[in-house]
N, C-alpha and C positions, 0 to 999 in steps of 0.2 A: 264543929271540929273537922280539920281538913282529914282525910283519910291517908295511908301509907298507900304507895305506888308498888308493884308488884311488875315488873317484868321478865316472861320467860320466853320460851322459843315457838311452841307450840298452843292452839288453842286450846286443846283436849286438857293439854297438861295448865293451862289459867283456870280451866274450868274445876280440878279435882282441887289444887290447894285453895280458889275460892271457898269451895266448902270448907276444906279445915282452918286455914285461916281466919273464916269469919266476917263481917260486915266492916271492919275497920278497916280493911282491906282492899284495895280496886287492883285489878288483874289484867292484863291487857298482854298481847302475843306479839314477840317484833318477826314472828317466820322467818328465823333465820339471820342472816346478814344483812344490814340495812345498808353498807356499804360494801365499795370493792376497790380492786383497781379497774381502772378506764381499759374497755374494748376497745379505743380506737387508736390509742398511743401505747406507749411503751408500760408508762405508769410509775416508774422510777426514775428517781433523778440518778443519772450514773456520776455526776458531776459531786453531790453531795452524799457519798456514803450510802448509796443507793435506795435514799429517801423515801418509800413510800407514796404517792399519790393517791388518795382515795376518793369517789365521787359516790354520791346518791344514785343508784340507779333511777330512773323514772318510775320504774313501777313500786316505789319505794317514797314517792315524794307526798304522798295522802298519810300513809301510817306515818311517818316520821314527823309532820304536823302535828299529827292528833297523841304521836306519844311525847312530844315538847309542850303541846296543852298539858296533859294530862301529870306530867311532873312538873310543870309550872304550881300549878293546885295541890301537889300532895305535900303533905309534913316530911317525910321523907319516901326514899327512892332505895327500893331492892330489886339488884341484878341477880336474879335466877335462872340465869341459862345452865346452858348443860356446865358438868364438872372435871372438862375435859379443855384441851388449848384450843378448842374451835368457840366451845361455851365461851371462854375466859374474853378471846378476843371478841365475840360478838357480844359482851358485856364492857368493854372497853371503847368498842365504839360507840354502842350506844351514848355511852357516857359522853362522848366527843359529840355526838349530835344533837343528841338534847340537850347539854349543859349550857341553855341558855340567860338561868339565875345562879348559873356555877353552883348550885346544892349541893351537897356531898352525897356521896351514893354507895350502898353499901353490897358489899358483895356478897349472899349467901348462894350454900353450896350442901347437895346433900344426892346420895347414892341409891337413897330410895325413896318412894312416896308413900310414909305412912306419915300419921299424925303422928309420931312421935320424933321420925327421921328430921320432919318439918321445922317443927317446933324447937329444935336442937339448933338447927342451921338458923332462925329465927334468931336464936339468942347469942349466937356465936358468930355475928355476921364480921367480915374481913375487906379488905382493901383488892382491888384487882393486884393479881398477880401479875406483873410486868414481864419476866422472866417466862410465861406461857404465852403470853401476847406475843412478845421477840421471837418465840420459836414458831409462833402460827406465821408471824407474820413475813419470816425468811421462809420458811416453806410454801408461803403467797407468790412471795413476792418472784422464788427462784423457779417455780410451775409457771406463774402468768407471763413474766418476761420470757422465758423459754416459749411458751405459745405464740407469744405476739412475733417472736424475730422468726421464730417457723412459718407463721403464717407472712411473712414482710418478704423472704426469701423466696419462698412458693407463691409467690402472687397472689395472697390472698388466698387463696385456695384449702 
């Protein structure tokens, strides 16, 4: 029997709902953002609605394998990041990076870590919020470009 995929942000936090979760369960950390915009260009198309561009960092190119293996083989995929528009969107990309059998992925979401907060979010799992995504990702998007044209006018610097 293939096992459920469990992804959260943190290792500490894979290792507590491992335990309440149970053996049916595989738990794996994506620390964080697996994506960004590019350090070395602008990162938005200004041309199309000021598009997003996102790349893999490098030090991101090993886990992002091993968390595409590891949802290749699960029955299904839960996005358990934080419950917050940073979670949301670093559960949306995920979803963009590993959706390489297109599996459907499901979003749980819960404000505490007891076995019961768990197991609630468990059975009430939800779709990404798109509307937290948009709002992480204009707040990305309007910080990063802001840095880059500072750093383009200062010479790098």
């Amino acid at each position: 029997m293939k096992k459920n995929l469990v992804i959260v942000e943190s290792p500490a936090k894979a290792r507590t709902l491992g335990k309440i979760l149970g053996k049916d369960y595989a738990l794996m950390a994506s620390l964080g953002h697996v994506r960004d915009l590019p350090r070395s260009k602008l990162g938005v198309d200004i041309e199309n609605d000021f598009a997003p561009s996102y790349v893999v960092p490098r030090t991101k190119n090993k886990l992002v394998k091993e968390l595409k293996d590891a949802a290749r083989e699960a029955s299904t995929v839960f996005l358990a990041t934080d419950p917050d528009r940073e979670g949301e969107a670093i559960s949306w990309h995920l979803a963009q990076v590993i959706d390489s059998n297109k599996k459907r992925y499901q979003r749980v979401v819960f404000h505490e870590i007891t076995e019961d907060a768990i197991k609630q979010a468990f059975q009430h799992p939800r779709s990404i919020d798109m509307q937290l995504v948009n709002a992480q990702q204009a707040r990305r998007v309007s910080t990063g470009s802001s840095a880059t044209e500072l750093a383009r006018c200062s010479g790098g610097k």
